[in-house]
N, C-alpha and C positions, 0 to 999 in steps of 0.2 A: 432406518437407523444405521450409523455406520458402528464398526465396531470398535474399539477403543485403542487410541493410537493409530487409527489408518486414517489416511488421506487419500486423497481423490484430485483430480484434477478438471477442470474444464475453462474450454474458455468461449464459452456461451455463445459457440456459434452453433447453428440447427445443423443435420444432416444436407449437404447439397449445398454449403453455404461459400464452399471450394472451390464450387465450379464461378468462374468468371464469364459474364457474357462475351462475347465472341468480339475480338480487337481489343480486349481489353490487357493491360501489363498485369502478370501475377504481382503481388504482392500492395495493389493499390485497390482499395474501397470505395463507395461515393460514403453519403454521410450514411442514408438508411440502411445499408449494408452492415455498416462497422458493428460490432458489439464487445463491451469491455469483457476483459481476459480476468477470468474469477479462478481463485484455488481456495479449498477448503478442506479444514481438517476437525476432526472431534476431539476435544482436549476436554480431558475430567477435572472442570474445574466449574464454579459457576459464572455466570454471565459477567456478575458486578466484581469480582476477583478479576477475571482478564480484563475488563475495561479499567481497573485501576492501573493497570499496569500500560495499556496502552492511553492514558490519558496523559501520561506522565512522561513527558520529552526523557527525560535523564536514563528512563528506563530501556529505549526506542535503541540503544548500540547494543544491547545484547542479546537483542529481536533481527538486526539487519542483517539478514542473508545475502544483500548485495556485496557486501566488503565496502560498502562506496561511504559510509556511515563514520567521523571520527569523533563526535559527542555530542552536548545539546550546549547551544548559547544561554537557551531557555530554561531555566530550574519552575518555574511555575508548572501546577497543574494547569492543563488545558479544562476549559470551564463551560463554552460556549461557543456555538457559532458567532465568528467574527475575531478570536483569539486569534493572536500571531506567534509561531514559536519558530525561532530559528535552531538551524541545526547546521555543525560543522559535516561538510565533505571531502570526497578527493574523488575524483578521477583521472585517471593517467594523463590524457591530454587536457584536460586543465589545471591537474593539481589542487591545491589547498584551496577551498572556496563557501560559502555560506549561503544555504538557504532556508528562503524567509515562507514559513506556511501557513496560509490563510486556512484556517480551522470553516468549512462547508456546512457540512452536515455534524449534525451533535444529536443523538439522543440516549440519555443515559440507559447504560446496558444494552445499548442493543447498538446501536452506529457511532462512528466515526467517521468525519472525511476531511481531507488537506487538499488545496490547490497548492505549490510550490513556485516559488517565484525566485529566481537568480535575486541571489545578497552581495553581500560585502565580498569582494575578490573575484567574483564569477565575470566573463567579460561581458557578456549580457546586462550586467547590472548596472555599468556606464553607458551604454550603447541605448539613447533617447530614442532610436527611430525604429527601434526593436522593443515588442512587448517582453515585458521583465516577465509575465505569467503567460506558459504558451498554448492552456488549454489540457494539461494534463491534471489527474485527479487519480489518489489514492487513499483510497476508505477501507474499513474492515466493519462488519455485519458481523453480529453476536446471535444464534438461536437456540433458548434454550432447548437441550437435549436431554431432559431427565432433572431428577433435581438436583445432581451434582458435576451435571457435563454440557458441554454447549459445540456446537459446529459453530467455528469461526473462519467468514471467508475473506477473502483477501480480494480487492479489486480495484486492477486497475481499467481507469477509462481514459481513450486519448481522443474520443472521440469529436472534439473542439479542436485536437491540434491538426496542423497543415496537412492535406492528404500524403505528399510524400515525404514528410517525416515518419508518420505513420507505417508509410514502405518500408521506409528506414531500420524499423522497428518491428517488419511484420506483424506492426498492429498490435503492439504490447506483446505479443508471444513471447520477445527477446526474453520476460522479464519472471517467465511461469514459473523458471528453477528457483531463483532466488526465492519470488513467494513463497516456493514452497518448503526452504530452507529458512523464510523467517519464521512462519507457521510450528517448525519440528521446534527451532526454539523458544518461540513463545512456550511451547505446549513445555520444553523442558524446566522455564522459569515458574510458569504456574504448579510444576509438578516440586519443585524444589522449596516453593510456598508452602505447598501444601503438607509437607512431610517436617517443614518447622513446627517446633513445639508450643504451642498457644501462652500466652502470659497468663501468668499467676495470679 
């Protein structure tokens, strides 16, 4: 059990997972190698509280530890796998742009997952001879911890996209800070919940 407020990192490679067989480039995989880049933290709150909060596009800019996050197109609660919610972005060399998330995995309280697909503005999103979705995937895992606390992990997998993208990205690592800066704020939103006063 972890203790309240700490987080932990990993990114679910085994011990020895480092070494590269011999001519191989650092920073490149085959498939069975890869393994998605997970960070988890214990937030006191319960399971079905953090999943309302992560089910809910609108809520998702005050969770984003990337900075890359500028609001949600989408006001709808996510409901289901097969849900699409779009979400505004920016990143420096492309600027202002929109993507469209295919809702994966769904199981109340306990999982979420999105594949991301280049929207409105992204150059990808014109570009027919290039997949709009490139095989990346981010979900969060809820377990409960008690009956007022839960480890939520955060996970990304790339392991569908291009092997050197993947390089590119050192295989999701690029991305462990920011998880772990959505993480401290989720945990700050649920804590801020929770210290509201209940209706009358």
């Amino acid at each position: 059990m972890l203790s309240d407020g700490a987080s932990y990192l990993s990114s679910g490679i085994g011990a020895g997972a480092g070494r590269l067989p011999q001519g191989r480039e650092a920073g490149l995989m085959t498939d069975d190698e890869y393994r998605p880049v997970a960070v988890s933290r214990r937030i006191c709150a319960p399971a079905h509280d953090i999943f309302q909060v992560l089910v809910n596009p609108v809520r998702h800019l005050e969770l984003d530890g990337s900075g890359s996050l500028r609001g949600a197109v989408s006001t709808a609660m996510i409901s289901g796998v097969g849900d699409v919610f779009v979400m505004k972005m920016y990143f420096s060399h492309l600027g202002d742009y929109e993507m469209n998330n295919h809702v994966v995995e769904y199981e109340q309280d306990r999982r979420i997952g999105w594949e991301p697909e280049a929207g409105r503005g992204h150059p990808a999103a014109s570009d027919s001879s290039e997949p709009a979705r490139w095989g990346h995937r981010w979900s969060y895992q809820l377990t409960p911890d008690g009956p007022d606390a839960t480890v939520v992990t955060e996970i990304y997998d790339c392991s569908r996209a291009p092997e050197e993208e993947r390089a590119g990205m050192d295989n999701g690592n690029v991305w462990i800070e920011s998880m772990a800066r959505t993480l401290e704020r989720l945990d700050v939103v649920c804590a801020r919940q929770g210290n509201q006063p209940s209706p009358s």
